[in-house]
C-alpha positions as a Markdown table, in Angstrom:
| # | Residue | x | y | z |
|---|---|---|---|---|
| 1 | Unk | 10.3 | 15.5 | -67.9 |
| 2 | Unk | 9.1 | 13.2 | -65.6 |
| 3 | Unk | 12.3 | 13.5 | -63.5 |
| 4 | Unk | 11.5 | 16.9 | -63.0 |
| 5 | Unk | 8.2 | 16.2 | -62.0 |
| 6 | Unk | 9.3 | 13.6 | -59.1 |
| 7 | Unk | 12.1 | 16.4 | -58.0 |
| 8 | Unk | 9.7 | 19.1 | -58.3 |
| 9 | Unk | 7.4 | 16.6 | -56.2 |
| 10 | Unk | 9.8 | 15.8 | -54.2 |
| 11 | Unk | 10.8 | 19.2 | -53.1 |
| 12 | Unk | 7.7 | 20.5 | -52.4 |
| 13 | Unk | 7.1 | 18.0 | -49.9 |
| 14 | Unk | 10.5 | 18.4 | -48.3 |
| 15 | Unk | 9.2 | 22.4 | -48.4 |
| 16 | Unk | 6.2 | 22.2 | -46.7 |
| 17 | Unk | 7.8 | 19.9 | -44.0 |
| 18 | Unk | 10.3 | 22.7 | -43.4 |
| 19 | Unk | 9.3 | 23.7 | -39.6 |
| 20 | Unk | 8.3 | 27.3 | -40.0 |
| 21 | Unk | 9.2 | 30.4 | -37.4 |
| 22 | Unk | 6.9 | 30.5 | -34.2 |
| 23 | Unk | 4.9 | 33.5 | -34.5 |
| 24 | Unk | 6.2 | 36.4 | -32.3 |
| 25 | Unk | 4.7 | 36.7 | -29.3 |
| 26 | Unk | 4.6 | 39.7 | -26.6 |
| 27 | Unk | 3.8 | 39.8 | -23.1 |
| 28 | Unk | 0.9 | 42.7 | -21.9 |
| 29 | Unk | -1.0 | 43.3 | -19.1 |
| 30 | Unk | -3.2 | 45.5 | -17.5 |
| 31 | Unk | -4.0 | 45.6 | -13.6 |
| 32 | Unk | -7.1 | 47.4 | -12.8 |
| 33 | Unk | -8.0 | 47.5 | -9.0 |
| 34 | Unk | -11.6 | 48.1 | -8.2 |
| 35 | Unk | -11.5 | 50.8 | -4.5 |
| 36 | Unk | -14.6 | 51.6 | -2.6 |
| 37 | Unk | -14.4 | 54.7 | -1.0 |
| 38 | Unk | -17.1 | 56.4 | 1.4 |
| 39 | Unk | -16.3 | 59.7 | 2.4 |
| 40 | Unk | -17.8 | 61.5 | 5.4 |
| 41 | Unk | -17.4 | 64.9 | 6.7 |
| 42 | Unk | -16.4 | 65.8 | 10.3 |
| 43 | Unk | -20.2 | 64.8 | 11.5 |
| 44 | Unk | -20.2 | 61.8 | 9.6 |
| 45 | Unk | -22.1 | 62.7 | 7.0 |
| 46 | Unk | -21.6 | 61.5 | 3.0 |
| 47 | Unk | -20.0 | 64.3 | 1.1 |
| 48 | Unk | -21.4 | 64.6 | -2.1 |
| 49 | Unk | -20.4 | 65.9 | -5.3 |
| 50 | Unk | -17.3 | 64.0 | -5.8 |
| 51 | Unk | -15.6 | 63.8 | -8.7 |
| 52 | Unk | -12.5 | 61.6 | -10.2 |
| 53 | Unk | -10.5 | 65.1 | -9.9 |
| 54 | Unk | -11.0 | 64.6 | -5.8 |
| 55 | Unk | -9.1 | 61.9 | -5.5 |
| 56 | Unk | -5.3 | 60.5 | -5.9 |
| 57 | Unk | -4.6 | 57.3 | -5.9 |
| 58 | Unk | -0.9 | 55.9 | -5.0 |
| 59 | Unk | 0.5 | 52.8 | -5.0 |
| 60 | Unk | 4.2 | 52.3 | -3.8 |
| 61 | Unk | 4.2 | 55.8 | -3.4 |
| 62 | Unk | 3.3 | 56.3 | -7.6 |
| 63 | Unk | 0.4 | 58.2 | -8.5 |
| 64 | Unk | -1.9 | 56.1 | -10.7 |
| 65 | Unk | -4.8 | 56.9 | -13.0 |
| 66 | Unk | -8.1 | 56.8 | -12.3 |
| 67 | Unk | -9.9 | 54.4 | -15.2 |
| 68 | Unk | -13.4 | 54.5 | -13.8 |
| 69 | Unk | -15.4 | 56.1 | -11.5 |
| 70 | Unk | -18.7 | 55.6 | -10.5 |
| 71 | Unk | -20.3 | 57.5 | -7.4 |
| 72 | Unk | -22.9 | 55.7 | -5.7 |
| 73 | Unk | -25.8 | 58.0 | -3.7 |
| 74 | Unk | -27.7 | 56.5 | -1.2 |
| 75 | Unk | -31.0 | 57.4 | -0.4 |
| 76 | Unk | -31.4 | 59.5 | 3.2 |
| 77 | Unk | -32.6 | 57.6 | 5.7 |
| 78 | Unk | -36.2 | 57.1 | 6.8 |
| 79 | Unk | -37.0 | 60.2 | 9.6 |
| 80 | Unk | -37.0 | 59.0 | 12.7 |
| 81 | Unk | -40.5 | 57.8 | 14.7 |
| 82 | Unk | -41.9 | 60.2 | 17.4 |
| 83 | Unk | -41.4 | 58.0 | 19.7 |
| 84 | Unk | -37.9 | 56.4 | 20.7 |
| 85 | Unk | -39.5 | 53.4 | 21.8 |
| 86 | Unk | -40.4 | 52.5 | 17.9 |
| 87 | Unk | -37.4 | 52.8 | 16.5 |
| 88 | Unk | -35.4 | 50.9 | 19.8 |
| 89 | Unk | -37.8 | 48.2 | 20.2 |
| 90 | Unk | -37.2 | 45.1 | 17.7 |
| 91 | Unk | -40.9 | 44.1 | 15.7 |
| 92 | Unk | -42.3 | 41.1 | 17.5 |
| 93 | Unk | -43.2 | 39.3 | 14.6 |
| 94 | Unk | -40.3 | 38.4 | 12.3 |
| 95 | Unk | -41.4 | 37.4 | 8.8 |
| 96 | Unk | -39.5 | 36.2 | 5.2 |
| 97 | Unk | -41.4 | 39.5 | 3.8 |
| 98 | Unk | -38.4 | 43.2 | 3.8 |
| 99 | Unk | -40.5 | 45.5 | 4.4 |
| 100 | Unk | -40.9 | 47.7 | 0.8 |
| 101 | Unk | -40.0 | 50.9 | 2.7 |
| 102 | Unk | -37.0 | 49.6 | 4.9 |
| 103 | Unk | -33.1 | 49.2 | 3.6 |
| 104 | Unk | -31.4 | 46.3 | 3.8 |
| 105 | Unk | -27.9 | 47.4 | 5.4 |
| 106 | Unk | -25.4 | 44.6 | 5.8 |
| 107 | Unk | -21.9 | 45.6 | 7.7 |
| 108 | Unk | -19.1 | 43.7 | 6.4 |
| 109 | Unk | -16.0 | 43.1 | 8.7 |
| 110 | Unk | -13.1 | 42.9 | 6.0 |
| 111 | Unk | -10.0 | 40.3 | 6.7 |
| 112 | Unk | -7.6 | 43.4 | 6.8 |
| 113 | Unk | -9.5 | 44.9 | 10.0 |
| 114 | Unk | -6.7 | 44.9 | 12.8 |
| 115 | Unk | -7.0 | 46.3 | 16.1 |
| 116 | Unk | -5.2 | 48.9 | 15.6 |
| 117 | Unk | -8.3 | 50.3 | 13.1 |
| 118 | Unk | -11.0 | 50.2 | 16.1 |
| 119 | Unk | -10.6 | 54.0 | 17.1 |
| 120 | Unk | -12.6 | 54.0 | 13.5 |
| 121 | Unk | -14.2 | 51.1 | 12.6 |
| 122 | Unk | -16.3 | 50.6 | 15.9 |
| 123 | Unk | -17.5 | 53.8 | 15.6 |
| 124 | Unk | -18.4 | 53.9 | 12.0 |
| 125 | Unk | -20.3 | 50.6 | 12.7 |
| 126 | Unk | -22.2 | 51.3 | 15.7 |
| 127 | Unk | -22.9 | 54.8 | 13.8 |
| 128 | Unk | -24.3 | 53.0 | 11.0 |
| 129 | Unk | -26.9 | 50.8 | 13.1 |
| 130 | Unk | -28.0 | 54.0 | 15.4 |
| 131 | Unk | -29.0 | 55.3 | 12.1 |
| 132 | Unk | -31.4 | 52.5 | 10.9 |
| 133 | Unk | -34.5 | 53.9 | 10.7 |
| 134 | Unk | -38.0 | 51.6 | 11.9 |
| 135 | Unk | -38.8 | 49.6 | 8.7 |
| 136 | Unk | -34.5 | 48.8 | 8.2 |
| 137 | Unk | -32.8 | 45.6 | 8.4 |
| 138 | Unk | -29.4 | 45.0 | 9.1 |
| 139 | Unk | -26.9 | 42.4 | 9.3 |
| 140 | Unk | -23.6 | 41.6 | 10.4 |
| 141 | Unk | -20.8 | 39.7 | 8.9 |
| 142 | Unk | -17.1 | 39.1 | 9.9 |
| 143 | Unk | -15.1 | 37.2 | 6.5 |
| 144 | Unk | -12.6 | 35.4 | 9.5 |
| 145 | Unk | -15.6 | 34.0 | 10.6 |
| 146 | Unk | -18.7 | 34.0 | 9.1 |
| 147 | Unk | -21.9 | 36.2 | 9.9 |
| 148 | Unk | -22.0 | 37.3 | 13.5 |
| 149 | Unk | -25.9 | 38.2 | 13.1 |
| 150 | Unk | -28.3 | 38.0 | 10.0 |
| 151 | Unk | -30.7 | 40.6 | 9.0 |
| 152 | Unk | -32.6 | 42.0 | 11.7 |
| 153 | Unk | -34.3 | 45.1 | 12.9 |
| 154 | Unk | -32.9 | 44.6 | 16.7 |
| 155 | Unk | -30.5 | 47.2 | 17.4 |
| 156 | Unk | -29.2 | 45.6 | 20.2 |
| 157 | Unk | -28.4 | 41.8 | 18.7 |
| 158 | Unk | -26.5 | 44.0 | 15.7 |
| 159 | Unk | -24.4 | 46.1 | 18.7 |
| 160 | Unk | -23.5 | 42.8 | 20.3 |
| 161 | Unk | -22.3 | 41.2 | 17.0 |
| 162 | Unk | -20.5 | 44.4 | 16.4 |
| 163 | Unk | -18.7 | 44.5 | 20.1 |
| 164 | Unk | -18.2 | 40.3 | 19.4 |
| 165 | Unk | -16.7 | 40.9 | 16.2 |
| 166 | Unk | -14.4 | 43.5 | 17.2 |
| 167 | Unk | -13.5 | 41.3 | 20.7 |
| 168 | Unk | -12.8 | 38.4 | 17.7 |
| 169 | Unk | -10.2 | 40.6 | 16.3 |
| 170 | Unk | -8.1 | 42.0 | 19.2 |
| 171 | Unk | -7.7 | 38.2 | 20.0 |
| 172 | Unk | -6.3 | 37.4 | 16.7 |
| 173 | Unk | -4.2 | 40.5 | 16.9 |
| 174 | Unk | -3.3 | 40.6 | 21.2 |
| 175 | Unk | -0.3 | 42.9 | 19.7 |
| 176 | Unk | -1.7 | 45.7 | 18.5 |
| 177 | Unk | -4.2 | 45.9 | 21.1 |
């Protein structure tokens, strides 16, 4: 009897030091891209209203589902002073406080601008600063670089960081310009 014991022993160690099977294993993956989109009608303005159904997305040339979807409406702009001067002239006082009333617009120059997306992008920008209203702020900000101007309400330092920024990239791209 106590020969079995020791071989009973004996095997269950040899048992438990038996490697066992890796557990099974499977590869997965999901690849969600997150896409802002702005879309404007022939005057510029935001078409609203949109809806997942008013879109397609492709990649490679596949049509791909829409996962999420999220429209984003921005207030309308302040109306415009009576007087040009107002809303052309910078404040002469520049203080830490935004103004409660004002926006805080920042225009982001992306890595993938090339020159050959000016005929657009130059526009849109310089449309987006005529439209600051009095109490706005604005800033520009080129990722190659780093910010080309930080918020202000002076229409004409945010032009020249535009035309600067744009000048930046048709020197890093002379072929396409």
């Amino acid at each position: 009897m106590r020969t079995a014991g020791v071989i009973l022993a004996v095997s269950l160690a040899f048992w438990a030091q038996q490697p066992t099977s890796p557990p099974q294993t499977f590869k997965s993956g999901v690849d969600v891209v997150h896409v802002d989109v702005s879309v404007l009608d022939k005057d510029r303005n935001p078409v609203r209203g949109l809806t997942p159904e008013d879109f397609v997305v492709r990649e490679d040339g596949k049509v791909r589902p829409i996962v999420a979807f999220t429209p984003v409406e921005l207030p309308p702009p302040s109306p415009l002073p009576s007087a040009a001067w107002m809303r052309d002239v910078p404040p002469d006082v520049i203080g830490n406080q935004v103004p409660r009333e004002g926006r805080l617009v920042t225009i982001v120059f992306d890595w993938t601008v090339r020159a050959e997306d000016m005929p657009f992008v130059k526009p849109t920008a310089e449309s987006i600063v005529n439209q600051l209203g009095p109490a706005d702020l604005a800033a520009v900000i080129f990722v190659r670089r780093s910010v080309a101007q930080n918020f202000t309400a002076d229409r004409r330092l945010l032009h020249s960081a535009i035309d600067q920024t744009i000048a930046s990239i048709l020197d890093d791209d002379p072929g396409l310009s």
